[in-house]
C-alpha positions as CSV (number, residue, x, y, z in Angstrom):
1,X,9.2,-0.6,-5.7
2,X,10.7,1.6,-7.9
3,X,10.8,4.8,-7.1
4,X,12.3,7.9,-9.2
5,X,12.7,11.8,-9.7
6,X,9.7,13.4,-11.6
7,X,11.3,17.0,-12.5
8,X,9.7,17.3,-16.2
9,X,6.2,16.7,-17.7
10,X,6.9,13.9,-20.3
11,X,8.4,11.3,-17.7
12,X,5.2,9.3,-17.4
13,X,5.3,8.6,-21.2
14,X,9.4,7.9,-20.7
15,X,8.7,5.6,-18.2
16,X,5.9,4.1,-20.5
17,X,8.2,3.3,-23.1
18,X,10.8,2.2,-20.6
19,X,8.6,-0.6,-19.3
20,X,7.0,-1.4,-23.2
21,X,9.5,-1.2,-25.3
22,X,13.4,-1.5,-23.2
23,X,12.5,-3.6,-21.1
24,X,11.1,-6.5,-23.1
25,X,14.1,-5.6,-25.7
26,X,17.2,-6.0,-23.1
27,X,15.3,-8.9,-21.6
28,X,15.0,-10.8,-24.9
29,X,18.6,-9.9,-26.5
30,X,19.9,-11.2,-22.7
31,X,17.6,-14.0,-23.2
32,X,15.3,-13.7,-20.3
33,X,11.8,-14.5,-20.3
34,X,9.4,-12.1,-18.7
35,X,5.5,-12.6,-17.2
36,X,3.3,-10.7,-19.8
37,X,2.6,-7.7,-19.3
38,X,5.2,-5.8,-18.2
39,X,3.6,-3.2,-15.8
40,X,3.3,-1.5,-12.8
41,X,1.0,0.4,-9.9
42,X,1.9,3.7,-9.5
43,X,0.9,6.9,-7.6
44,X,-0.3,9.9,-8.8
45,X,-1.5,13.1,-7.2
46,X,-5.2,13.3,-7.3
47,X,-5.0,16.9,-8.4
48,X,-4.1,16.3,-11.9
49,X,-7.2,15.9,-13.5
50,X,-8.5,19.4,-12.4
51,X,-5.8,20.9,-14.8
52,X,-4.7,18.1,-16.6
53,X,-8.3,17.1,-17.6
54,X,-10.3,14.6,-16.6
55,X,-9.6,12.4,-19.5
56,X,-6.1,11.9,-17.9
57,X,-7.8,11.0,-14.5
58,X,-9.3,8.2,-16.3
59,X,-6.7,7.1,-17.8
60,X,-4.6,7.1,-14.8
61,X,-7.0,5.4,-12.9
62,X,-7.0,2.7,-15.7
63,X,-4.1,2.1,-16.2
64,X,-3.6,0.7,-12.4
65,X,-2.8,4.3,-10.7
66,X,-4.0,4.9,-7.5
67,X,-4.3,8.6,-6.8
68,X,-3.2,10.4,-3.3
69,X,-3.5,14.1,-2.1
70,X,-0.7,15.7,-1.2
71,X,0.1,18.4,1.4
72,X,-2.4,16.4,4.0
73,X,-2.5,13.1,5.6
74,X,-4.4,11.0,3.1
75,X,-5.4,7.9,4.9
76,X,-7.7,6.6,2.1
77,X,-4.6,6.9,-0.5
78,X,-2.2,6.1,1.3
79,X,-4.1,2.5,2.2
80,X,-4.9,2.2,-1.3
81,X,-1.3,2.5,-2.3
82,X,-0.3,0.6,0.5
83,X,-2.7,-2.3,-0.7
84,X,-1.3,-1.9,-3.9
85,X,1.8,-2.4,-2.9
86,X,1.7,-5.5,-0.4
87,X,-1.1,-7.1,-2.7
88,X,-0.9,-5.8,-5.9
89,X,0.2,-8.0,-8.7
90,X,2.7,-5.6,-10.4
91,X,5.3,-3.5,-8.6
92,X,4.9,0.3,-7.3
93,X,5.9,2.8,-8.5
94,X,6.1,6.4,-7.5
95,X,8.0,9.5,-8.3
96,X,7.7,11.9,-5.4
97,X,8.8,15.0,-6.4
98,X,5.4,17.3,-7.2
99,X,6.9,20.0,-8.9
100,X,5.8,19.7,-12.5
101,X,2.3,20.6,-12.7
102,X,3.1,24.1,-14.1
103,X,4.7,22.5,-17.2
């Protein structure tokens, strides 16, 4: 699991490049193979599309996100994440901070 602070709009895309590009290029210069792709699950709060648009919904959703309400018990995420987690074929990650969405 990897699990991280989310304090500012653009980590998603940081942590895009950190798993595409840095990763693969430490990994190669220390001559370590990796298991294409390089990727993981992760959680995101199922209240970003409504003012993020649903075009990022979609693509969160693609891109093997599993989206979770917060401020309630969310049975159905948190099972989905869960299952994603113990059975998923990339590692989790999650960043549960919450506090950006008025970037």
């Amino acid at each position: 699991m990897l699990a991280f602070r989310h304090p500012q709009g653009a980590d998603p895309l940081c942590l895009g490049y950190f798993f595409s590009q840095l990763i693969p290029k430490v990994a190669q210069e220390q001559k370590i193979d990796l298991n294409d792709p390089i990727h993981v699950h992760f959680i995101y709060d199922r209240g970003i599309p409504l003012w993020a648009g649903k075009h990022i919904g979609w693509t969160a959703s693609n891109l093997s996100g599993t989206p979770i309400q917060r401020v309630k018990a969310d049975w159905m995420g948190l099972r989905s994440a869960r299952d994603l987690y113990i059975n998923g074929k990339f590692p989790m990650a999650t960043a549960p901070s919450g506090a950006t969405n008025s970037l």
